[in-house]
C-alpha positions as CSV (number, residue, x, y, z in Angstrom):
1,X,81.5,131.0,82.4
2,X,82.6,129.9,78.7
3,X,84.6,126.6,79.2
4,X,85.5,127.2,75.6
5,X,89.0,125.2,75.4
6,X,88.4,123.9,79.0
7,X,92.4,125.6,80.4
8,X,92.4,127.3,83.9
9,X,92.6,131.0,82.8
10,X,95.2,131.2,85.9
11,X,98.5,129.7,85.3
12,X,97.0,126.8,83.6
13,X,99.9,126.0,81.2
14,X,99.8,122.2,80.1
15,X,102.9,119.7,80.6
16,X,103.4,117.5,78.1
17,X,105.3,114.7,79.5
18,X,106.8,111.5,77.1
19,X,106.9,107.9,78.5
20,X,109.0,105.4,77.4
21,X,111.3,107.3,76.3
22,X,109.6,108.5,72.5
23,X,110.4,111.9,71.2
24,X,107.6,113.8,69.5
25,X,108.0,113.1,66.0
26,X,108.2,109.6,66.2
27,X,105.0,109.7,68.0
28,X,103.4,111.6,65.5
29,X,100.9,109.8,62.9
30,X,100.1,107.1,65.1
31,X,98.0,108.6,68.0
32,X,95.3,106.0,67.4
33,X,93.5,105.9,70.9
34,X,93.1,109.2,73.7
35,X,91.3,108.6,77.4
36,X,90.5,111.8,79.1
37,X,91.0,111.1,83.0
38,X,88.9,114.0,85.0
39,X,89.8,114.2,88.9
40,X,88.9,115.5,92.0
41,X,89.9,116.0,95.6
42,X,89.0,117.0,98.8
43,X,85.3,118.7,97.8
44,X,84.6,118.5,101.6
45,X,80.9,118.7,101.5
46,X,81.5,121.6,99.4
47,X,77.6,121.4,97.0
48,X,77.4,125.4,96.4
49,X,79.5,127.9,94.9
50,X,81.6,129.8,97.3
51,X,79.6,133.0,98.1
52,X,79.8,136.1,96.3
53,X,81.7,138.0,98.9
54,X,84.4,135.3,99.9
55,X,87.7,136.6,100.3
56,X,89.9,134.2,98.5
57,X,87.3,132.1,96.1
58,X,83.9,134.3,95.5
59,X,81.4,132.5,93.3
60,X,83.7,129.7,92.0
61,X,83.1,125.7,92.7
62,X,79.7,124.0,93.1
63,X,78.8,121.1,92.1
64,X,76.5,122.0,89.1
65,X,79.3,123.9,87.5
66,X,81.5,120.9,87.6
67,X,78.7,118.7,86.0
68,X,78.3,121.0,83.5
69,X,82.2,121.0,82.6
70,X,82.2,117.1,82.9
71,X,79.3,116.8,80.7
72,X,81.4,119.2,77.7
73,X,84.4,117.1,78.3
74,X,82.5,113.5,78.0
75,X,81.3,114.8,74.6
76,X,84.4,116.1,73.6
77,X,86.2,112.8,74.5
78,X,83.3,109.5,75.5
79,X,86.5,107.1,76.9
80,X,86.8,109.9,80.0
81,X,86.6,108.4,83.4
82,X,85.8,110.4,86.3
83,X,87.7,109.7,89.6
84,X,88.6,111.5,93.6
85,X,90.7,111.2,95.9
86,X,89.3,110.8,98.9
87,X,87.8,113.6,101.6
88,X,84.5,113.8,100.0
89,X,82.9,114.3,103.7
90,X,82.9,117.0,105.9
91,X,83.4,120.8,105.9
92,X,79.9,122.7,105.4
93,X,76.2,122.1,107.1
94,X,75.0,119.3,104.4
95,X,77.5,116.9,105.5
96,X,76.5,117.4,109.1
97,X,73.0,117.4,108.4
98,X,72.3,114.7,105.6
99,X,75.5,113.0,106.8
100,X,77.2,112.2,103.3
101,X,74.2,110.8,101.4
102,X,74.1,113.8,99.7
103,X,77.7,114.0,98.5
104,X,77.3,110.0,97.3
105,X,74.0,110.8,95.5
106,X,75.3,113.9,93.3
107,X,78.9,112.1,92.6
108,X,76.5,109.1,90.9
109,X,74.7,111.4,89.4
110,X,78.1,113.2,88.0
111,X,78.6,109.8,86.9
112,X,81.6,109.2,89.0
113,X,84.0,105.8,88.2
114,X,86.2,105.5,91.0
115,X,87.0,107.1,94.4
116,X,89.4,106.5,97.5
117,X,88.9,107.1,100.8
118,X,89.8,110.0,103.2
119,X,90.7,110.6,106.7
120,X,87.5,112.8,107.1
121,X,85.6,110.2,105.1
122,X,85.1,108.4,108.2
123,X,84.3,111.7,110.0
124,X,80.8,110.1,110.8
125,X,82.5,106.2,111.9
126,X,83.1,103.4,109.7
127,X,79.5,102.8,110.4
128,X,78.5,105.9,109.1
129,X,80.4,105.9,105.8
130,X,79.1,101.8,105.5
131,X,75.5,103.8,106.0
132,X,76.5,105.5,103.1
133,X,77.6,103.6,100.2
134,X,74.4,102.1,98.8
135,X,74.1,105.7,97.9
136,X,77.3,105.4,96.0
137,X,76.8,104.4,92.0
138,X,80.6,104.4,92.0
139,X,83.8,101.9,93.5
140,X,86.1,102.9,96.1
141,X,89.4,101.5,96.1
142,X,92.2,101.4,99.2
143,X,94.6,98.8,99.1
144,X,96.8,99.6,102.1
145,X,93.4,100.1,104.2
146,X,92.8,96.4,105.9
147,X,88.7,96.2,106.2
148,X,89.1,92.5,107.3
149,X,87.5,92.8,110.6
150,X,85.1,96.1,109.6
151,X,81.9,96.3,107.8
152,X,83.5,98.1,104.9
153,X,85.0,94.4,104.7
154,X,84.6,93.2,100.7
155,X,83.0,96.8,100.5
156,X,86.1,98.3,99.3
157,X,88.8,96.4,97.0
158,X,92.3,97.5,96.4
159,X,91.5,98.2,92.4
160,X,89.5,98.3,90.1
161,X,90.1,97.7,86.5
162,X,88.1,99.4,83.4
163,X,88.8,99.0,80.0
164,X,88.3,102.0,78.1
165,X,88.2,101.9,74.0
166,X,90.6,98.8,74.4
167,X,92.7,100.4,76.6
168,X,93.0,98.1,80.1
169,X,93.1,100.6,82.9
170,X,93.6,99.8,86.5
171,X,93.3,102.5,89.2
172,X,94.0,101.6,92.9
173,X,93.7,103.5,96.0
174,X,96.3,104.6,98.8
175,X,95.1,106.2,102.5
176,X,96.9,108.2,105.0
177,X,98.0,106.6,108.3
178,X,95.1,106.9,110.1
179,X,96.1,106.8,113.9
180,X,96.6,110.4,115.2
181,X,94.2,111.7,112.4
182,X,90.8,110.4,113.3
183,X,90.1,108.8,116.5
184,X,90.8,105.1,117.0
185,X,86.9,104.6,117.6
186,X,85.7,106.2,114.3
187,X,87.5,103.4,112.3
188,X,87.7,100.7,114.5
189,X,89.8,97.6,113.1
190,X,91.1,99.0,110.0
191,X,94.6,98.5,109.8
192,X,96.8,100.2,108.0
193,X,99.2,98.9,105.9
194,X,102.8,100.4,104.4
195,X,102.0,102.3,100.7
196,X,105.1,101.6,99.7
197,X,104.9,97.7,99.9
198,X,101.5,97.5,99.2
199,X,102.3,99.9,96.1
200,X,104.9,97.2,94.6
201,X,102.3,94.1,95.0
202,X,99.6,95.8,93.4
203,X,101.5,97.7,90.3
204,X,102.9,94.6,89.8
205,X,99.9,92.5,89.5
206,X,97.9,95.1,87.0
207,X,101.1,95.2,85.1
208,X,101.9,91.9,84.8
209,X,99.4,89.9,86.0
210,X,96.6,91.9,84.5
211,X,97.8,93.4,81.5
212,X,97.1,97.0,82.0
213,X,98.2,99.1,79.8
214,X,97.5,102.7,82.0
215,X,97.9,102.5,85.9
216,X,96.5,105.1,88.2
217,X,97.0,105.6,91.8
218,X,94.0,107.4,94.0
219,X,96.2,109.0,96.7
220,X,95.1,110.6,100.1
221,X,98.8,110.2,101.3
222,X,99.6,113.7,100.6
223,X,101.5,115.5,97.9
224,X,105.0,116.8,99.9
225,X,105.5,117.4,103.5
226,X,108.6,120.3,103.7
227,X,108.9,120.1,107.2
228,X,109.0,116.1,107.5
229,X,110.3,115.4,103.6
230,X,110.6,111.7,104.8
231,X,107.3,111.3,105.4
232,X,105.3,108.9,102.8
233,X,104.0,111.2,100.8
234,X,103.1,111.3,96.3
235,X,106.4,112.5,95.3
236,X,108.1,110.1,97.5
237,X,106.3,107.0,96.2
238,X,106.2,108.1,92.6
239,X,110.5,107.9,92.8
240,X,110.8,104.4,95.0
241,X,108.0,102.7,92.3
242,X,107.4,101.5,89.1
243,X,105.0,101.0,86.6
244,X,102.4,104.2,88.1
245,X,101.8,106.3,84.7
246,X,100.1,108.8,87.3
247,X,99.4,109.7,90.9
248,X,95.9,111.9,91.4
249,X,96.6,113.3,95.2
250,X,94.5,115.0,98.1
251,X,94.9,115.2,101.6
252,X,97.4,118.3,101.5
253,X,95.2,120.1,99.4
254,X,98.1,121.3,97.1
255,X,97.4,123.4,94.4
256,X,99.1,122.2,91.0
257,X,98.4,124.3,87.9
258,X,99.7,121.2,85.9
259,X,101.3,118.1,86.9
260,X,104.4,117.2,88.1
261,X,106.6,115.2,86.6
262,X,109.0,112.4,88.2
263,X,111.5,110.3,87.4
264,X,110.2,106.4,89.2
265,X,112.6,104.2,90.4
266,X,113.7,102.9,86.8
267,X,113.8,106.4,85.5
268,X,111.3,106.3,83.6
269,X,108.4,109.8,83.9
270,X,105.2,109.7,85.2
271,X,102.8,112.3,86.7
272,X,101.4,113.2,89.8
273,X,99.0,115.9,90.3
274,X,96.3,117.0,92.7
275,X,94.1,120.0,92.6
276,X,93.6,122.3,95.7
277,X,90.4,121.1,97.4
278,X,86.7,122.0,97.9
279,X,85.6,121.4,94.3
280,X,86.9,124.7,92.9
281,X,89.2,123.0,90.2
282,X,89.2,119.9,88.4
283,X,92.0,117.9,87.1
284,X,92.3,116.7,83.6
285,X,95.0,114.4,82.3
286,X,95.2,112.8,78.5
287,X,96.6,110.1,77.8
288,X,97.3,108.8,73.6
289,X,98.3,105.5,72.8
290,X,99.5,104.6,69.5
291,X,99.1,101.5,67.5
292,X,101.8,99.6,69.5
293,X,100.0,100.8,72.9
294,X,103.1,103.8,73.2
295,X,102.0,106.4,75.5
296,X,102.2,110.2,75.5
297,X,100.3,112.5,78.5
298,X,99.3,116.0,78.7
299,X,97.9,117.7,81.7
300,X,96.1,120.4,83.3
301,X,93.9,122.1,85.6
302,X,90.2,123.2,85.2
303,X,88.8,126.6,86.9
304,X,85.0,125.2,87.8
């Protein structure tokens, strides 16, 4: 499949959103700097293309097809960073039979920066996902996920900060309330604290504290809930926050042909997006700074 100018040939329209308030011409002339941010979600286990004869996605996903696309886009752009959000495990026979080494070993070898962590990531126990990591080339990040009393304990931090043709990056990870989900025994002690709070410490300490100049949120919290709109969920945290220039969701396994814009808490836009599930689409946000670190984003979604 020609990946030609890299736009979902279905609806993928890009959003171009402005942040901090600059209108287009002022912005042009001083694009000086541009980091590519790739994402995934909820691959579930999902190595092969859908078969010819599926009913709803025949032929598309696999993971060689996405290596391939992420390969074109790193040379088109080298600051690109890779990331998913969470629910890498479980959902076809390789999972159950090579219980997530597999999915760990071909995300390093995609090159992978930075993942979260998903409800079915811990389909196989705590212990089983610990089992996995040292197959893992990449961080995972959870701040509202306690690992104190766990072996994923100093495994996982709450972010991790990369710095990206001089542009200071930190990406930090959010899970979904665990009890009711997965059984109490499969993650033991892990203790699950509230996204919102925890969202507010850490945004403020990579702004702030750290000096980042991009901040991105690796969600499994779910995009929207209709039926429970109170529910903690991406839109919901992007409005009662700050400082987030974008949200990459999973969990819900919501389709977005491009991102959605939201107004945070000061009013200011900011993104959120999330891209179906099972590897079929990837996610692809830009971000341009000019000289005075002034930020601009465009979005879309990738048909694999």
């Amino acid at each position: 499949m020609k990946r030609r100018n890299f736009i979902k040939q279905v609806g993928g329209a890009s959003a171009f959103a402005m942040v901090g308030g600059l209108t287009l011409p002022s912005f042009i002339g001083k694009q000086k700097r541009h980091i590519t941010i790739l994402h995934t979600n909820d691959t579930h286990s999902h190595i092969e293309p859908f078969e010819p004869n599926h009913n709803r996605y025949a032929n598309k996903g696999g993971v060689a097809r996405r290596a391939t696309l992420v390969e074109q886009v790193r040379q088109e752009n080298p600051n690109t960073l890779l990331l998913d959000a969470g629910d890498i495990f479980q959902g076809t026979p390789y999972f159950n039979f090579f219980g997530g080494a597999l999915e760990f070993k071909l995300m390093s070898m995609l090159k992978y920066d930075v993942a979260t962590i998903g409800n079915h990531d811990f389909d196989n126990s705590i212990d089983g996902l610990y089992k996995q990591l040292p197959n893992a080339k990449f961080d995972f990040v959870s701040a509202n996920y306690d690992f104190k009393n766990t072996v994923l304990d100093t495994h996982v931090k709450p972010y991790k900060i990369i710095v990206k043709d001089g542009i200071k990056i930190g990406i930090f990870g959010l899970g979904v309330e665990l009890a009711g989900l997965v059984d109490k025994k499969m993650y033991k002690e892990t203790k699950y604290l509230d996204p919102i709070e925890i969202t507010q410490q850490i945004t403020d300490e990579l702004k702030n504290e750290q000096k980042c100049d991009l901040i991105i949120c690796l969600s499994h919290l779910g995009y929207y809930y209709k039926n429970n709109p109170d529910k903690i969920s991406d839109l919901n945290l992007a409005k009662v926050t700050k400082n987030i220039d974008l949200i990459i969701g999973g969990h819900t396994h919501t389709f977005l042909p491009k991102p959605t814009i939201v107004k945070n808490v000061e009013g200011k836009n900011m993104l959120v997006n999330q891209v179906g599930a099972y590897g079929i689409n990837v996610g692809r946000i830009d971000f341009y700074f000019d000289e005075n670190n002034n930020k601009t984003s465009e979005g879309t979604t990738i048909l694999v």
